[in-house]
N, C-alpha and C positions, 0 to 999 in steps of 0.2 A: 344543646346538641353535642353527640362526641364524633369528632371526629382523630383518626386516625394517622398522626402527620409522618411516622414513621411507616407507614404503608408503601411498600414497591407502587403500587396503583396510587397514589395519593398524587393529585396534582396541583393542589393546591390554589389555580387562580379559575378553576372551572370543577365540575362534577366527573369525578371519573368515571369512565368504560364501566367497571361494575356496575356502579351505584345507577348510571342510566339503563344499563341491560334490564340488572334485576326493575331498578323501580324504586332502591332503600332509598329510605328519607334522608337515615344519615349512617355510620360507620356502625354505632352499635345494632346495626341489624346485618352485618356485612359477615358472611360466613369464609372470603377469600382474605381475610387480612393475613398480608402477607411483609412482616415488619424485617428490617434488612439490619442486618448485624456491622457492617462496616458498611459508609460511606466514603467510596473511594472518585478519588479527581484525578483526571488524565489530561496532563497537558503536550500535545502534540499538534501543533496548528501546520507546521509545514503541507512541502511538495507532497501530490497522492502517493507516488510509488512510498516513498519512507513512511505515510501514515499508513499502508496497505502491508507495508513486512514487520509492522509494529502489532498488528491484530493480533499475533501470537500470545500475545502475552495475557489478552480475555478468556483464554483458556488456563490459560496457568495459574492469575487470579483466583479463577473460584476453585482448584485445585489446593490452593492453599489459603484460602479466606470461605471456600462452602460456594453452594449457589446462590443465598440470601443474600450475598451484596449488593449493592447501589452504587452502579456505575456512571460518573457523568466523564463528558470528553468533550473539550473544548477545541475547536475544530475551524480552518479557517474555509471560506467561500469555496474553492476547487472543491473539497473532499467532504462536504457538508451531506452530502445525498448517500455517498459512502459510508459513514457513521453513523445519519440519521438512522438507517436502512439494516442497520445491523442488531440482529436478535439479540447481542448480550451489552448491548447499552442502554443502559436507562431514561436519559438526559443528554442531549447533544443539543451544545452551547457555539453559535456561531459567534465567533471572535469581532467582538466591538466593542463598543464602549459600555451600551446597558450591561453587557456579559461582565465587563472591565467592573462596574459598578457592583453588581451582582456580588462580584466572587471576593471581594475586600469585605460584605459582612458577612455571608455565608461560612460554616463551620466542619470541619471533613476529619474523617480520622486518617484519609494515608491520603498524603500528595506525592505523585509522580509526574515529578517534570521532565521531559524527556527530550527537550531541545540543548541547544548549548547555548541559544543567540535570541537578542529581542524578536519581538516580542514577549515569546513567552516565560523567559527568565526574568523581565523585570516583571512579568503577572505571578511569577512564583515568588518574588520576594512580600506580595500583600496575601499572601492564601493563609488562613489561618485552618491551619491542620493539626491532625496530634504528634503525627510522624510523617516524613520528608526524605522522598528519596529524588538522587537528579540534581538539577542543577538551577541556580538562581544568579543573578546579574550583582557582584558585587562593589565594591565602593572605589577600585582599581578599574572601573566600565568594564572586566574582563569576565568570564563565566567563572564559579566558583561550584564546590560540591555540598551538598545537604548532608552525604553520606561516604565512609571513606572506599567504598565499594565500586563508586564513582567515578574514581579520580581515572584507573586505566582505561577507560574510552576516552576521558579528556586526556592525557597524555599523549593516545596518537591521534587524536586530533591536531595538536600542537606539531607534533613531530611527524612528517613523512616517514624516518627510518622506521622508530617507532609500530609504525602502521602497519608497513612491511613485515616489519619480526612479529608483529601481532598476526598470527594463522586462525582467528578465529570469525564465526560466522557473525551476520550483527542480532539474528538473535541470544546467540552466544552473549555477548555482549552488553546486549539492553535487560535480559534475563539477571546478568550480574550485577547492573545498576541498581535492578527495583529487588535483588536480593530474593527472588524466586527461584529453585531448581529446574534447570531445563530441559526438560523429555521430545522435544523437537516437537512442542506443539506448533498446529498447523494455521496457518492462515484462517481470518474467519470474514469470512467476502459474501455480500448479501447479493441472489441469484434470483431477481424479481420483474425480469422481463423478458425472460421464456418464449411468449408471444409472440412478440414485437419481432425475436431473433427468428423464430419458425417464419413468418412471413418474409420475413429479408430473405430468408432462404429460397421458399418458393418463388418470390418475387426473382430473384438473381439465377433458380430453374442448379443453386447448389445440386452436388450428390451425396454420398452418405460417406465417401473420403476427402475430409478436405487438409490444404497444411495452410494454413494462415501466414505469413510472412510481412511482421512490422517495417515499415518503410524510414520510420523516426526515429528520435532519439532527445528530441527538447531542447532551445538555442542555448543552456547553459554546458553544453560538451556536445560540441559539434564532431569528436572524432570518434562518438559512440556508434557511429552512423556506421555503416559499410558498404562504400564503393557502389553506388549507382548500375557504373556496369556490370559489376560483378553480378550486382541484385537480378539487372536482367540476363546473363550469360546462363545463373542459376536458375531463374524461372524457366527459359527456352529449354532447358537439359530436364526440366521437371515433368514440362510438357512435352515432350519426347519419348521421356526411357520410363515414367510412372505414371501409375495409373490413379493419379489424382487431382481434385478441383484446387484451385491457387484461390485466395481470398487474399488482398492485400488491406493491411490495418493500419490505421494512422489515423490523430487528429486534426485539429484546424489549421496547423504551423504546416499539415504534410499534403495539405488539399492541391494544391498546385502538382505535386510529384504524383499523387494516386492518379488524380486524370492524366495523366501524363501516361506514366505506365500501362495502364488501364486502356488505353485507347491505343497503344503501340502495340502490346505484346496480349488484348484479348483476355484479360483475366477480370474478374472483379471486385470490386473495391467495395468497401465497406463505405457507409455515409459518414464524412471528416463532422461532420454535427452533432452528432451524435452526445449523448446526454452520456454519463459516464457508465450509470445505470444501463442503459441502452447498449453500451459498447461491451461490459461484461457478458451480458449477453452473447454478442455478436461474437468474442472470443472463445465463447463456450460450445460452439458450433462447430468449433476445428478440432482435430485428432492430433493434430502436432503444427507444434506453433516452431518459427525461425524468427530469433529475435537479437537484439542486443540488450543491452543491461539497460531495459527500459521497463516504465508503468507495464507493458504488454505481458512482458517478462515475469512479475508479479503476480501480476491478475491468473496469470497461465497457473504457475506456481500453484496459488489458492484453488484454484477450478480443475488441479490434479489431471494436467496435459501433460504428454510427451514434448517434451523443448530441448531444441539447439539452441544453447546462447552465446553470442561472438561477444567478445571481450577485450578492448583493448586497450583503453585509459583506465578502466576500473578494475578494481582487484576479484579475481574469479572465487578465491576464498571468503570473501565475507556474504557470499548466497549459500542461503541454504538451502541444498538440490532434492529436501526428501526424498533421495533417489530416483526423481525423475526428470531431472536436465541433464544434456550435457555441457558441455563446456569446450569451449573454443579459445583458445588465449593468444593472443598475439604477441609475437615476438619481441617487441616492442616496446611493450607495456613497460618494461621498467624505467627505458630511459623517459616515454614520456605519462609515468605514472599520475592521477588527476590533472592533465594537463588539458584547461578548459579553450584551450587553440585548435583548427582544423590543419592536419599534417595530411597530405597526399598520401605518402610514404605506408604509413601507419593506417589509415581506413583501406589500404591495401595489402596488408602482411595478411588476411584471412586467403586461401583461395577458396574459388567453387568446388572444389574435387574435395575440400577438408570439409564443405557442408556439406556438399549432393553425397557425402561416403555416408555421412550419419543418420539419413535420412530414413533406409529399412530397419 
């Protein structure tokens, strides 16, 4: 039999799509063999939002490797249905042991390690690849570089000031790491339940102007949040002076606040259960999203919304706004720059009048 191991289609431990459609016995009857010039490994297991502003770079790939490449991305539980899900990945490898096992004899021509921190730096130091970009777990337990192109993102990592004097975006940034040229390729976010969103819609009796407004921010920086009453001072002024439906967004951590609001101030809420797949959705059914430097924020990004984003521990320079955010930055920010403490103070430096202005 010949079969074809360098085949895009080739799966190796079943019969592929082709070879069942057609009917082929075996490869040498296969008129789609489609053999991949680079095998590329992407190691980014983290938080969704950071695996979500990382897509960019599946565009840039095959702009400088061709379309024929073979993409795998090793990917942890959260962000598994997001990668799987996505048209320019080949292989999506959920982060375990068999994966662990797997990738120590498997053989790749570019590794891009794209974390700083274990896990995936010490799985970068067993990847047997030709070329090495990113970062691996060195023999000092500290992160180390593959490549010397590298080292200025680990630099202001180290350093707050650093990070500061560094004005650039983090595709900026992660573009320089894997030594790609950056043309502000865009997000690549899989839009597969369409459906599911149209029914929430009729179901909630939506209209056809909505503005979604993120209620969370994630227990790792509680001061990304803004001000509760503000949120509702904002909504009541929305429903007042504008002629449009409130969708409030949040997940499982924000289910307590959505009923909450939701049941005070009459708007509707999106379901906190929501499968990630499902909630991209749900966000793609608004015409302007008001968010903070959250997953919501991202996703908006990718799905090419109008967004207000409030910014207050995180740096407003390192998103990149394809010209369709704006940007809200609080006064504040520098004294309490990544500061993972909830400040009264500080989730209060936004007012309502600097969101409800940006709204037309």
């Amino acid at each position: 039999m010949k079969w074809n191991r360098d085949c895009k289609s080739f799966q190796g431990v079943y019969a592929c799509d082709i070879l069942k459609t057609e009917n082929y016995k075996d490869c040498s009857e296969c008129k789609f063999y489609e053999p991949y010039s680079k095998k590329i490994l992407i190691l980014k297991i983290g938080a969704i939002g950071d695996v979500i502003r990382t897509t960019p770079i599946l565009n840039g790939l095959r702009k400088k490797y061709g379309e024929d490449i073979h993409i795998t991305w090793v990917i942890g539980k959260e962000s598994y249905d997001l990668i799987k899900n996505n048209e320019y990945v080949d292989k999506t490898l959920l982060y375990n042991e068999e994966t662990i096992l797997r990738l120590k004899k498997e053989k790749f021509d570019i590794l891009l390690s794209l974390e700083i921190a274990p896990p995936a730096t010490l799985l970068a130091n067993e990847i047997n690849s030709n070329e090495k970009f990113g970062y691996f777990f060195d023999e000092d337990s500290h992160p180390s570089v593959f490549n010397k192109k590298a080292e200025p993102y680990l630099d202001r990592v180290f350093s707050d000031k650093i990070d500061k004097e560094t004005k650039k975006t983090y595709q900026e940034m992660l573009f320089e790491i894997i030594e790609l040229d950056y043309n502000k390729e865009e997000y690549v976010i899989p839009l597969t339940k369409q459906e599911y969103a149209q029914k929430f819609k009729r179901d909630k009796k939506l209209g056809d102007k909505i503005i979604g407004i993120n209620v969370g921010s994630g227990s790792r920086w509680p001061s990304k949040r803004w001000d509760i009453e503000k949120l509702k001072e904002l909504i009541k002024k929305i429903k007042q002076e504008r002629d449009y439906d409130i969708l409030l967004l949040g997940g499982p951590e924000e289910e307590e606040v959505l009923r909450s609001l939701s049941k005070e101030l009459g708007v509707v809420e999106n379901y906190p259960s929501n499968t990630i797949l499902e909630y991209i959705s749900i966000v793609n059914l608004c015409d302007l999203i008001i968010t903070g430097d959250t997953i919501t924020m991202h996703l908006g990004i990718g799905l090419n919304k109008k967004i207000i984003a409030l910014f207050f521990c995180t740096p407003p320079w390192q998103i990149e706004d394809y010209g369709r955010v704006k940007k809200l930055t609080s006064s504040l920010l520098d004294k309490h720059y990544f500061d993972n403490q909830y400040h009264e103070d500080l989730v209060n430096s936004i007012s309502v009048e600097e969101v409800f202005n940006q709204i037309e």
